[in-house]
C-alpha positions in Angstrom: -5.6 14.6 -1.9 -5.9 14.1 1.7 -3.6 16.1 4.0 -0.7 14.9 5.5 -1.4 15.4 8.8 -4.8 13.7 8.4 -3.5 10.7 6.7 -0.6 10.0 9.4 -3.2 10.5 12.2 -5.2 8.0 10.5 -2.6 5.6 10.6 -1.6 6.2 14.6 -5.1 6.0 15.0 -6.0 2.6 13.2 -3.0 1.2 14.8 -3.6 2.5 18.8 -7.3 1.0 17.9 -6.3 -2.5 16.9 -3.3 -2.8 20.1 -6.2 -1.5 22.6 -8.7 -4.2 21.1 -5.6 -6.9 21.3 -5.6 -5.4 25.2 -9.0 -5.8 26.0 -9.1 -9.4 24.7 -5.8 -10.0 27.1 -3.1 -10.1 23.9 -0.2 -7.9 25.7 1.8 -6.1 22.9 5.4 -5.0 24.1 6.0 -1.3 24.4 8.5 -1.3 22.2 6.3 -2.8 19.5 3.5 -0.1 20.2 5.5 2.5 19.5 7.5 2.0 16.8 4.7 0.3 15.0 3.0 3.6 15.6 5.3 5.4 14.0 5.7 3.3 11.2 1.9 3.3 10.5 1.9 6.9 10.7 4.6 7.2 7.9 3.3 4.1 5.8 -0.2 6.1 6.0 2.0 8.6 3.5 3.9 5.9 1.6 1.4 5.8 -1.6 2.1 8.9 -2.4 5.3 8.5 -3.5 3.8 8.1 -6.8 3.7 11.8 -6.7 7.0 13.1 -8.2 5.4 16.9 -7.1 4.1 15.8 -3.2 6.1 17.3 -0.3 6.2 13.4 0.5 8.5 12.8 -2.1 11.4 15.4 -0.9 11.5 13.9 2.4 14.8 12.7 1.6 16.1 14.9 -0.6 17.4 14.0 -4.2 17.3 10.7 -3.3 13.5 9.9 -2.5 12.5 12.5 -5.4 14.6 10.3 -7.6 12.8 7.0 -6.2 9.5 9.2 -6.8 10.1 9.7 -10.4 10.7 5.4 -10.4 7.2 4.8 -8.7 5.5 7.2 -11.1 7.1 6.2 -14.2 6.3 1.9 -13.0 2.6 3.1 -12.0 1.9 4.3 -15.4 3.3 1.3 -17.5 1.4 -0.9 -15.3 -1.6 1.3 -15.7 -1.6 1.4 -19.4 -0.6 -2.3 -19.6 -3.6 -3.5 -17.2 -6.4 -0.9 -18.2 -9.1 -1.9 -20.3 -10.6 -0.5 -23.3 -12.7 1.7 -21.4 -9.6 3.2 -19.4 -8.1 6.3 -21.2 -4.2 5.8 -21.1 -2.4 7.8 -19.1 0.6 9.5 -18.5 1.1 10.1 -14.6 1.2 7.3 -12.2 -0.4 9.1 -9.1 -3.2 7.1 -7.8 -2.5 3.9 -9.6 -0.8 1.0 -8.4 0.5 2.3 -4.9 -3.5 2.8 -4.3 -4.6 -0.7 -4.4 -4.7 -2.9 -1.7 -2.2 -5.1 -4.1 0.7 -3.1 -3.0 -0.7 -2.3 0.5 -0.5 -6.6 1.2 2.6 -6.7 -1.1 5.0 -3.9 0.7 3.5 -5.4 3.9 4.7 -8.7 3.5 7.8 -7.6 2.0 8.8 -6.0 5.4 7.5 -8.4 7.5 9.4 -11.0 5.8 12.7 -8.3 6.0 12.0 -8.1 9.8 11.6 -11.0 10.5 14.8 -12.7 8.8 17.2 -10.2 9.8 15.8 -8.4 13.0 16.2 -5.4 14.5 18.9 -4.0 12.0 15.9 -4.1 9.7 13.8 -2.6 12.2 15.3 0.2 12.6 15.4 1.0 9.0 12.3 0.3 8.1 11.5 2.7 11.1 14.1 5.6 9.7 11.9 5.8 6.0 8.6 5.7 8.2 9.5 8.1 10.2 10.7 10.7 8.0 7.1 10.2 6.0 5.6 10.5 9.5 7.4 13.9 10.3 6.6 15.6 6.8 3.3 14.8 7.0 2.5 15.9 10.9 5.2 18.7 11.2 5.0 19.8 7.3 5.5 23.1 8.1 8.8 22.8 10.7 10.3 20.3 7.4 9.8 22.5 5.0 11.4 25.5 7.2 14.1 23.3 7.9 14.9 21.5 4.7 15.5 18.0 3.9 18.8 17.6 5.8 17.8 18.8 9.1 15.1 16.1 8.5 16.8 14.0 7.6 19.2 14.2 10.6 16.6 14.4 13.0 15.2 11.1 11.9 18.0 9.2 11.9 18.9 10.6 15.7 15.5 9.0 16.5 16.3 5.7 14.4 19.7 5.5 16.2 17.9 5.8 19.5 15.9 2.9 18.5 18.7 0.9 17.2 19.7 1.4 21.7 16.3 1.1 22.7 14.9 -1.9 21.1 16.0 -5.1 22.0 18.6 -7.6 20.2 18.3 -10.9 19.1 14.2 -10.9 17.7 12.3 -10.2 14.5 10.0 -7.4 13.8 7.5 -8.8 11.4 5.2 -7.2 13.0 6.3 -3.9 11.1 5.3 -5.7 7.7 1.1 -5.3 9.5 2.3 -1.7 10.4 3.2 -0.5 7.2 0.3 -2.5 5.2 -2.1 -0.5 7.9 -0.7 2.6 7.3 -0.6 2.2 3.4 -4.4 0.8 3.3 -5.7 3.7 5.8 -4.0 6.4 3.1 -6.3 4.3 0.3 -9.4 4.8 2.5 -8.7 8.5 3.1 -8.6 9.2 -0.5 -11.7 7.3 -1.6 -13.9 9.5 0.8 -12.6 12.7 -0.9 -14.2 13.7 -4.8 -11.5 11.8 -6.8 -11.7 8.1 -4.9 -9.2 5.3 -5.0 -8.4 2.4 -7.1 -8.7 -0.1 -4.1 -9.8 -3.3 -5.7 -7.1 -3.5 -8.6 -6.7 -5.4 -10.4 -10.6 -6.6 -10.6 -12.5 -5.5 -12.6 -15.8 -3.1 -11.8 -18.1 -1.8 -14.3 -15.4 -2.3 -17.3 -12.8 -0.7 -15.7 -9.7 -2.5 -13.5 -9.0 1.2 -12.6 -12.3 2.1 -11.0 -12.1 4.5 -8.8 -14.1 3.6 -5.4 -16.1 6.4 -3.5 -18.8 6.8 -1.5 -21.9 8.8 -2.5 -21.3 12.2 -3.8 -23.2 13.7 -0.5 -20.7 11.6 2.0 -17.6 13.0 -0.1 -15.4 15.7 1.2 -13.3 18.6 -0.3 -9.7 17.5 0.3 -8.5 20.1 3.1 -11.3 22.1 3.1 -13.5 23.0 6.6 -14.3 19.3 7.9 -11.0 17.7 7.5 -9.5 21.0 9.1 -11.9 21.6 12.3 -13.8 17.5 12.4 -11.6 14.9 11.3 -8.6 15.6 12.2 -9.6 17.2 16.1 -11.8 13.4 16.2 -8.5 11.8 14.6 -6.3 13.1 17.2 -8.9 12.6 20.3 -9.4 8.6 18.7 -5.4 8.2 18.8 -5.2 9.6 22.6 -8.2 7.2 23.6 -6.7 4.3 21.8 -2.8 5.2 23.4 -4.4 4.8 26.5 -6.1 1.9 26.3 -3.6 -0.1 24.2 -0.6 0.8 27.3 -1.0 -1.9 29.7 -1.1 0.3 32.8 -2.9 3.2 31.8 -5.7 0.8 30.2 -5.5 -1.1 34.4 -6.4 2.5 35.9 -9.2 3.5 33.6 -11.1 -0.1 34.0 -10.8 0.3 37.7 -11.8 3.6 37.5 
């Protein structure tokens, strides 16, 4: 498994990329829309892990997301063992199954844009809480785990209740719905580059399995937070999400051209 921090940066960075091409092709995206779709792709880049009864992902919130945890994992195995073929072994742990297709990447997606799109900014706001918390366990895992689940907890909701002031009234958000499908397909490609792969194309079927787990070649594989995530990917990550923040801000983007 990826590591947190890499996976949210991934989803910042895939995010910044696609607002600074939007930019450059004269689409202006609001600045309120830039950020909080940030954050919500950063968190969202976490979100298929909560298959993962075990992951630091799932006690973000305490009893109540490890409970919601068990509920993924226990749904991802049925529909595993209901839709694998003969070729499939049956399991009994849902990690890696159905919230690692791009079936629930699409689904959750349009689910939230529909959400924020119906019923606004309320919607907004808590779509951006869950992010959010995702996005600080997985980019300050260390401080969260010190602190404990309440503290983040309360921190995240100080930040939601700031944008529930900041972001203005009277609008949809479905917008979020792209943010959180980014975020959830960028966690599927960062897991099929490491040894295991991912179960992107479910539920089609690929060399007699629906479960087939995608990868590159062996050689172009690495070792989930080993030396190249730690000290290449995630220093190229970070430098990627800083180019693409500047160019996706209107102003900033203005001064570089002219520079």
């Amino acid at each position: 498994m990826v590591m947190g921090p890499t996976h949210a940066l991934s989803g910042v960075t895939v995010w910044m990329a696609g607002a600074a091409g939007l930019q450059l092709c004269g689409v202006s995206v609001p600045t309120a829309e830039l950020a909080v779709g940030a954050a919500v792709s950063a968190g969202a880049a976490l979100l298929p892990d909560i298959d993962h009864p075990s992951s630091t992902i799932a006690r973000t919130f305490g009893p109540v997301s490890t409970a919601v945890s068990h509920l993924v994992d226990r749904v991802s195995t049925a529909v595993y063992n209901m839709t694998c073929t003969a070729r499939e072994a049956p399991r009994t742990g849902g990690h890696r199954t159905l919230t690692h297709t791009a079936v629930f990447a699409v689904a959750v997606g349009g689910l939230v844009s529909t959400v924020c799109g119906l019923l606004g900014k309320p919607a907004a706001v808590t779509v951006l809480f869950l992010t959010l918390g995702l996005a600080i366990r997985g980019l300050m895992g260390r401080w969260a785990r010190r602190q404990g689940w309440v503290v983040t907890t309360l921190v995240t909701a100080a930040a939601a209740a700031a944008a529930m002031w900041w972001l203005p009234a009277g609008r949809g958000y479905p917008v979020l719905g792209l943010a959180v499908a980014v975020g959830s397909l960028t966690h599927c490609l960062g897991d099929m580059i490491t040894k295991q792969g991912c179960p992107l194309a479910w539920p089609m079927v690929h060399r007699g399995k629906r479960w087939w787990e995608f990868a590159p070649p062996a050689a172009l594989r690495i070792r989930a937070g080993g030396s190249f995530e730690k000290t290449v990917l995630v220093p190229a990550l970070t430098v990627f999400t800083v180019a693409g923040t500047a160019f996706a801000i209107p102003e900033v983007q203005a001064l570089i051209l002219s520079g």
